[in-house]
C-alpha positions in Angstrom: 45.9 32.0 92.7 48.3 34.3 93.9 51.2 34.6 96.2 48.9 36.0 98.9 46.0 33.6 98.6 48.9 30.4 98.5 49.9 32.2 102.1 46.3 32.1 103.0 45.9 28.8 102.2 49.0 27.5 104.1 48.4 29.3 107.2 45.0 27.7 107.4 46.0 24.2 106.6 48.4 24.5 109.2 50.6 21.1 108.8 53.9 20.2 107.8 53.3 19.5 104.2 52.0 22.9 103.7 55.0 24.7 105.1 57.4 23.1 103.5 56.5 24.4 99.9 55.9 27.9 100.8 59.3 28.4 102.4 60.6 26.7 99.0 58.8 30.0 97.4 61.1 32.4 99.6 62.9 33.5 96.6 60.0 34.4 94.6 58.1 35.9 97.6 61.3 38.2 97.9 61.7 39.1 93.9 57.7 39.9 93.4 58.3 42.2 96.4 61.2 43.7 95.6 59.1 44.0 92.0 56.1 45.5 93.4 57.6 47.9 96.5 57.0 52.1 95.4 59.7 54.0 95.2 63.3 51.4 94.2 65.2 54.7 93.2 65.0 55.7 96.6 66.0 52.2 98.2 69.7 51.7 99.5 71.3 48.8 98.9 71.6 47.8 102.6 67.6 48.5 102.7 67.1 46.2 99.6 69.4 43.3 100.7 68.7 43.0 104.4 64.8 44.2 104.6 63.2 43.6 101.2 65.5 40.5 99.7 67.6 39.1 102.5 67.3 35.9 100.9 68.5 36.9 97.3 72.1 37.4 96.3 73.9 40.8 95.2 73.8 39.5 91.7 70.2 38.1 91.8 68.7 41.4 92.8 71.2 43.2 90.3 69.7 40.8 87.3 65.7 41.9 88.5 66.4 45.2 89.3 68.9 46.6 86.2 66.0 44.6 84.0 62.8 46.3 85.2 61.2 48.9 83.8 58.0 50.8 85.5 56.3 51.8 82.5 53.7 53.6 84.5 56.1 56.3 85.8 59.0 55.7 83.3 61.8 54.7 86.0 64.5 52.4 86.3 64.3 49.9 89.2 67.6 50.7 91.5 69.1 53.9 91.4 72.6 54.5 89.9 74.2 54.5 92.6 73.1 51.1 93.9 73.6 49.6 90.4 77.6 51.2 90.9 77.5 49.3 94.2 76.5 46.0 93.0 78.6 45.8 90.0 81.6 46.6 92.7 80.2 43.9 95.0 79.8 41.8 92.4 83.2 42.3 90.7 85.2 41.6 94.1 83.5 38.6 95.0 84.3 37.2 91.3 87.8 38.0 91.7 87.5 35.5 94.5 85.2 32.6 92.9 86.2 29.9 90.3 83.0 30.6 88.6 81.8 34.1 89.0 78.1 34.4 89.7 76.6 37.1 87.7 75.8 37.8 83.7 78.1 40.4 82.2 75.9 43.5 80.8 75.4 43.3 77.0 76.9 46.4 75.4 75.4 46.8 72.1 78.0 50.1 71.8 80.7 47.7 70.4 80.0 47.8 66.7 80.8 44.8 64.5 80.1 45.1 60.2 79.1 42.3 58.6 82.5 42.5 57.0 84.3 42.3 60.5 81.9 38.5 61.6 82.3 36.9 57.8 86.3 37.7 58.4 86.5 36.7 61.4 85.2 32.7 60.4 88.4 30.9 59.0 89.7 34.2 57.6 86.3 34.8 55.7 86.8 31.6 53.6 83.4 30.4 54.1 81.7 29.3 51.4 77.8 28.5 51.4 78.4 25.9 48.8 80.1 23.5 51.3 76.6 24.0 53.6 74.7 21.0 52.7 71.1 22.3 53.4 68.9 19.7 55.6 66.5 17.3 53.9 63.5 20.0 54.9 64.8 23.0 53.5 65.1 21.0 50.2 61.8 20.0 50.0 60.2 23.3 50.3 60.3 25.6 47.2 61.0 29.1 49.5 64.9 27.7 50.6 65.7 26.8 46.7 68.2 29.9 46.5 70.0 27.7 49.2 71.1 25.5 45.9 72.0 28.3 43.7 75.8 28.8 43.2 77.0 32.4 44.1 79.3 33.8 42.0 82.6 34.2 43.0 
């Protein structure tokens, strides 16, 4: 069933306990429109936040919109320029909570060796030998390496 039938379904039955639930489903009513309106790019951010999610915070339309993908005509969901606008929104108004709101972007850029993570654990003085290995992995023949001593 989807959102459109439910809507159906709740206009007809016309009662209290139907209206109830449906308004509970604002938020996803607004992200699977915001998901399946043409043309994001060309969206401003005051057309996004007050006509298409009015509901949905800054950073909750940020998290959809910087994650989707239209594979059918290879474009991003927001523009860069309402991306930019977000992240400043985003940034002010966590300069002014206790707990900001919003998921900092993962930048795979920063390059870390193997080296640079085993160092970085008790000055790289880890030592698989003090792992004791759980009753499971000791039963099955595949993890027996796990009880082999590297040399040092």
């Amino acid at each position: 069933m989807g959102l459109h039938e439910l809507e159906q379904w709740c206009l007809k039955a016309d009662d209290e306990a139907t209206r109830s639930p449906w308004d509970e489903l604002q938020h996803i009513r607004q992200a699977v429109m915001f998901l399946v309106s043409h043309q994001k790019t060309q969206k401003s951010l005051d057309e996004i936040a007050k006509e298409i999610c009015p509901v949905l915070s800054i950073p909750q339309v940020y998290r959809i919109g910087t994650m989707f993908w239209d594979d059918k005509y290879g474009t991003q969901g927001l523009s860069p320029e309402v991306i930019n606008q977000m992240r400043k929104l985003m940034t002010e108004d966590s300069a002014n909570m206790t707990y900001p709101s919003f998921l900092l972007d993962v930048d795979s850029s920063i390059p870390f060796s193997v080296e640079d993570v085993s160092q970085s654990f008790h000055g790289g003085n880890i030592s698989l030998s003090d792992v004791d290995p759980s009753p499971l992995l000791r039963q099955r023949s595949d993890f027996h390496f796990l009880f082999q001593t590297l040399p040092e």
